[in-house]
N, C-alpha and C positions, 0 to 999 in steps of 0.2 A: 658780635656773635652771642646768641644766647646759651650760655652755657647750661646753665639748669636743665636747658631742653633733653641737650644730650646724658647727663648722667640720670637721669630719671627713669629709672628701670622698672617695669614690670615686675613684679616677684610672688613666684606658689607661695603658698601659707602653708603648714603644716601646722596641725590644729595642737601640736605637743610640741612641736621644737621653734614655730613660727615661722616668719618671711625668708625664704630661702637667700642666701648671700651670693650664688654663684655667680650673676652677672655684672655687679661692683668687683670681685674677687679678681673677673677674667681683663675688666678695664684696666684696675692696678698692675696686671700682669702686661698687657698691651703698652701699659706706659713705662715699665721698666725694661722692654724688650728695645724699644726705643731710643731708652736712654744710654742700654748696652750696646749699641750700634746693632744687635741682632736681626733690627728691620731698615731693609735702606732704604725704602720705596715703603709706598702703601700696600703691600701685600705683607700677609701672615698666612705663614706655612702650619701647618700641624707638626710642631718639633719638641724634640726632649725639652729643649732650650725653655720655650714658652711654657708647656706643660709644668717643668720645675718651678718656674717663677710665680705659676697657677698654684702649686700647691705649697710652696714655701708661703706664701699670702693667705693662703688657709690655714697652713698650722699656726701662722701669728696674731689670727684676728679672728677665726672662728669658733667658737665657743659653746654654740646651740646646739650641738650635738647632729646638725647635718651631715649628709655624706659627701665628700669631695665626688667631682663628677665633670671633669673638665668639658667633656663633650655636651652637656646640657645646656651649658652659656654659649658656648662657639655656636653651637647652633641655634638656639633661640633668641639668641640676640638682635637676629634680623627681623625678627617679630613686633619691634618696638616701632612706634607711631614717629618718632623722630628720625627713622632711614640712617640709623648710626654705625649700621654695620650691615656687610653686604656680605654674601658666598660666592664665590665662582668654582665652580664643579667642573671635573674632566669632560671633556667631549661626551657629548649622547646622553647626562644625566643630569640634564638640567630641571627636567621634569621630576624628579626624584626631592627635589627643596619642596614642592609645592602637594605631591602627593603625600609623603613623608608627615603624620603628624608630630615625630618627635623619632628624636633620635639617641640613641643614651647608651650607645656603647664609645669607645674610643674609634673599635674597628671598623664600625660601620659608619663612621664618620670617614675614616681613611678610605674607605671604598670608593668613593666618587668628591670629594671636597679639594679641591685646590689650594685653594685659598680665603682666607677672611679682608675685608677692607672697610676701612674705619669711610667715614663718612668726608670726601675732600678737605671739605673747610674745617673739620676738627680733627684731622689730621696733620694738617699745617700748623695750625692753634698748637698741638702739641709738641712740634717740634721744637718751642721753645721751652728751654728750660722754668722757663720762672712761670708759662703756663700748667707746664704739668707739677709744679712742685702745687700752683692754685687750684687744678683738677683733685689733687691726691687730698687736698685739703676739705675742699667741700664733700669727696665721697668718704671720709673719716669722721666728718660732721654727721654726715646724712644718715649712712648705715653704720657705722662703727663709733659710738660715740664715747667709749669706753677706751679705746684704743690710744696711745699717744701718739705725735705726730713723727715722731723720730722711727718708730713699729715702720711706719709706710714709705720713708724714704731711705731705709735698708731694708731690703729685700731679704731672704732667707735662702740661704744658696741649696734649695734640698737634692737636685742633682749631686754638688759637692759630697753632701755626706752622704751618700750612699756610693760615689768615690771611693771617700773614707773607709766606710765598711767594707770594702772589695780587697782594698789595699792592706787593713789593720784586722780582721776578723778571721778568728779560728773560723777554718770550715764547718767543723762543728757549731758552732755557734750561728753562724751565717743561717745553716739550714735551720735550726731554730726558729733565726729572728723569720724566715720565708714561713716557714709552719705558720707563725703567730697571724698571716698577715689571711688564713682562710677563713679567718670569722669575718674580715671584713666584706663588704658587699662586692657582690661579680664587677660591677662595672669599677669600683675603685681597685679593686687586685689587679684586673686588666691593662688600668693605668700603672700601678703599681710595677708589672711587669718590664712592662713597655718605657719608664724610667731605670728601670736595672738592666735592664737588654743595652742601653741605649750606653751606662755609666761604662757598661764593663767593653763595651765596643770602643769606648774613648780612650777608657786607661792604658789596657792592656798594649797595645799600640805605642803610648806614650812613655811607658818603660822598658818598650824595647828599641826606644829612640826613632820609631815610626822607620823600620827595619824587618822585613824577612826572618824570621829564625833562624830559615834552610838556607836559601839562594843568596841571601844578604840584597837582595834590592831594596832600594830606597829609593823616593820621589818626594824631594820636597817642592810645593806649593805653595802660590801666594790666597790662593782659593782656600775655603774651609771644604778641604777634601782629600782623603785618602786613599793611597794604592793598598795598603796594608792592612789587613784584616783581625780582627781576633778572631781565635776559634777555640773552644771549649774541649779539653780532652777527653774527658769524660762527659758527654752533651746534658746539656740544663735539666731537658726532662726525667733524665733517670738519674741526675744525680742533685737537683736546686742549688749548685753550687756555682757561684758567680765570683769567686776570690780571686786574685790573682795567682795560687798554685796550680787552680783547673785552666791558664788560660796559658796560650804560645800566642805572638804575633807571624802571622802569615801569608805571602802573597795570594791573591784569589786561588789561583791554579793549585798552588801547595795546597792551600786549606781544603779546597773540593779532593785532591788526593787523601788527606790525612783523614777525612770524616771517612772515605769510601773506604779504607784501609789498605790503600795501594801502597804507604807510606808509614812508617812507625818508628819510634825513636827507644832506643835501647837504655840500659841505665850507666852507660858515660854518659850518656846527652847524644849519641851519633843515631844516624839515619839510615834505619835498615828498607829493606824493600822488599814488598811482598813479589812471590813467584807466580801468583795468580792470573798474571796479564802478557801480554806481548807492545810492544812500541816499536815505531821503524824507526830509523835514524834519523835524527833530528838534530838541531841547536838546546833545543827545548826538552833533550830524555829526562826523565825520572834518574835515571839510571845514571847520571853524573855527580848524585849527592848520594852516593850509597855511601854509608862510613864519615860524612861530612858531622864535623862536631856543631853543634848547636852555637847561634848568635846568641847571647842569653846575657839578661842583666847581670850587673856587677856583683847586685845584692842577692845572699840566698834565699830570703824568703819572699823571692819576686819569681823566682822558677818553678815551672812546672815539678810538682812532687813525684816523685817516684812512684809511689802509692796509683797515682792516677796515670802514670804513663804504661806501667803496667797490667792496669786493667784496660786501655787502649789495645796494647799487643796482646792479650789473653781476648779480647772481643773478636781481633781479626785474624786469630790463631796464628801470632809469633811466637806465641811460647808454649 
């Protein structure tokens, strides 16, 4: 197999910052997704997963002053003379790869993309280990030659720390560090986003032991899949807070009640309800968890704040 063929990328120039790094940046990422069993097949999804490992590999090797831009490689990659990567698009927009000359946001890539797929036979090539530790090798030669080799075969976990920050950061602080992130450009905020939507849906879940707050349901799976939701009590947009005090874990149904404010929790931690509705008799009433005390982490500064439950029942006039 010729190898060269395949990492031999196309790259913009930018006449101040030079050859753009995005499309080595997205392979390193494809090879570490790999390695984390993230891909079992040749398909790649558009996932936090991938996205992280894409910008963890940027914050360790980029330097030129580029802007991260994950969706500029996913999709221009197919563009290369060696058929090294391929798009499969939802039904009815396959026309959309070949009219499209570029595409540069995250969401408009989520619109109609399925999925990416490496090219057969360098696909299989990478499945083994001592191939891709020789892939990661020659594209540190070729585009990063600065870089040491140890930088590429750890990865940077940047999903993790921004975890981290959900779980460890004064809300205060939190909205800061979001404030600092509008100088950067639209389409890396975007992603920016779209990685903290994505951290604070994992965590929050996983501190309530992947648990109901209200009804106490639980589903565990051997799928990477969850019944359990987070949900923001104070919502994202009017408040950029993403911590763990603005978050409950909540079944689908509880969560769609608790945004709509059919549902409210008081300051013991129990569950009042509003008088604004009607329901017939059911297995499934609202009306069964009235006064029911909250499922809640063992740790207090893993609970919903007062402060924010508050302004939940002042929204939907419980108080």
């Amino acid at each position: 197999m010729n190898l060269e063929r395949y990492i031999s990328f196309k790259q913009g120039n930018n006449k101040h910052l030079g050859k753009a790094p995005h499309k080595p940046i997205l392979m390193l990422a494809l090879m570490d997704s790999i390695e984390r069993g993230d891909c079992v097949k040749n398909e790649f999804p558009i996932t936090p997963e991938l996205v992280s490992l894409f910008r963890g590999f940027w914050q360790k090797l980029v330097r030129s002053g580029h802007s991260p831009n994950f969706a500029l490689p996913f999709f221009h990659l197919k563009n290369e003379r060696s058929q090294v990567w391929q798009l499969h698009t939802l039904k009815g927009f396959e026309k959309v790869l070949t009219s499209s000359g570029s595409v540069k946001s995250l969401s408009a890539l989520n619109e109609y993309v399925l999925y990416g797929q490496l090219a057969d036979e360098f696909y299989r090539f990478l499945l083994v280990k001592g191939n891709r530790d020789l892939t990661k090798a020659l594209i540190r030669e070729k585009y990063f030659p600065e870089a040491s080799q140890e930088s590429l075969n750890n990865s940077y976990d940047y999903l993790g720390e921004i975890e981290d920050q959900i779980v460890n950061d004064d809300p205060v602080e939190y909205r800061k560090r979001i404030q600092k992130l509008s100088d950067v450009p639209k389409e890396a905020l975007e992603e920016e986003v779209f990685l903290r939507e994505s951290a604070f849906k994992r965590k929050i879940p996983l501190l309530y032991n992947n648990t109901c707050a209200i009804s106490g349901l639980k589903v565990d799976t051997t799928l990477n899949a969850s019944m359990i939701d987070a949900c923001h009590v104070v919502p994202w947009a009017e408040s950029h807070d993403d911590t763990v005090t603005n978050g409950i874990s909540l079944c689908p149904n509880l969560h769609r009640a608790f945004d709509r404010g059919l549902v409210a929790i008081d300051h013991d931690y129990k569950v009042i309800l509003s008088d604004q509705f009607v329901e017939s008799q059911s297995p499934f009433n609202l009306s069964q968890f009235i006064s029911r005390r909250l499922i809640l982490p063992d740790e207090n500064r893993y609970k919903p704040s007062q402060e924010n439950l508050e302004w939940h029942r002042k929204r939907w006039g419980f108080d």
